[in-house]
C-alpha positions as CSV (number, residue, x, y, z in Angstrom):
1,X,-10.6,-10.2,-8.2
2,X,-7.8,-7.4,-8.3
3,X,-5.1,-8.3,-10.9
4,X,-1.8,-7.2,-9.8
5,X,-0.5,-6.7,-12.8
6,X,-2.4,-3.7,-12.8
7,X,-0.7,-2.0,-9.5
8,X,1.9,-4.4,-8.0
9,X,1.7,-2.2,-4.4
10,X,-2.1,-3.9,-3.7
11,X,-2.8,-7.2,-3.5
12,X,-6.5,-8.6,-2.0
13,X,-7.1,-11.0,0.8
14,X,-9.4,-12.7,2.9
15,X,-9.7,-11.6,6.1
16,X,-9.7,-14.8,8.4
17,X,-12.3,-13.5,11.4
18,X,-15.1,-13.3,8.7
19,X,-13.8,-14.3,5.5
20,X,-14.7,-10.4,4.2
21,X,-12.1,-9.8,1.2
22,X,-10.0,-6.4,1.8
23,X,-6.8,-5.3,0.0
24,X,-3.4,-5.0,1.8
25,X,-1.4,-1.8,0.1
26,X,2.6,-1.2,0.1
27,X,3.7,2.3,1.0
28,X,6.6,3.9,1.9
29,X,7.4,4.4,5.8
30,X,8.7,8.0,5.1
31,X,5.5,8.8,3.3
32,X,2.6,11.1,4.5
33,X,-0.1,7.9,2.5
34,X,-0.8,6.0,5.7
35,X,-1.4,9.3,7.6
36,X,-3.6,10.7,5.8
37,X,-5.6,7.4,5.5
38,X,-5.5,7.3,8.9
39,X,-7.3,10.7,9.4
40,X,-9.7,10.1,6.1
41,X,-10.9,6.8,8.4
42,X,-11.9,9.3,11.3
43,X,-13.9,11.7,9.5
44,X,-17.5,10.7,9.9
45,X,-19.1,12.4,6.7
46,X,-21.1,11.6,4.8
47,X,-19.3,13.3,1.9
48,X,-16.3,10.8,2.8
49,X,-16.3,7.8,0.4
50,X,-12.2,7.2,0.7
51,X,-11.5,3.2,2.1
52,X,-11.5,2.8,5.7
53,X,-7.6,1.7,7.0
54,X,-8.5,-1.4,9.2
55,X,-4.6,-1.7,10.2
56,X,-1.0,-0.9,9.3
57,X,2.1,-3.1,10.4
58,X,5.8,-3.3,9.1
59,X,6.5,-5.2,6.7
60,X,8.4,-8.2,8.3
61,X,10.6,-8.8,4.5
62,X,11.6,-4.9,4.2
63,X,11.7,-2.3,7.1
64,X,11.0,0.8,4.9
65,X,7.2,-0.6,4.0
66,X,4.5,-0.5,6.0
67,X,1.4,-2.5,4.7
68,X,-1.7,-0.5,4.7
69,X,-4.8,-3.5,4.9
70,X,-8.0,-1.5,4.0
């Protein structure tokens, strides 16, 4: 288990289709982060080992997050 003390922008989850933990990460909507995870999860490398980005949404609490779930 992730302890969130440790970064409080990450937290882990369960996804519900399979029950497969992943971890949902904060960042900034004015930030390049979820764009450049979003082009990291298209290489096909083998030489990539970054975290695949499964989604990204708004965060429904504050409109200048997105949630990153990896």
């Amino acid at each position: 288990m992730f302890n969130c003390l440790q970064n409080p922008y990450i937290m882990d989850a369960k996804r519900r289709s399979d029950g497969e933990w992943v971890a949902i990460k904060q960042c900034h909507r004015r930030s390049n982060e979820l764009n450049i995870a979003r082009y990291l999860t298209t290489l096909k490398d083998d030489k990539n080992h970054c975290v695949p980005l499964l989604d990204a949404f708004a965060d429904p609490l504050n409109p200048s997050v997105m949630l990153m779930v990896m």
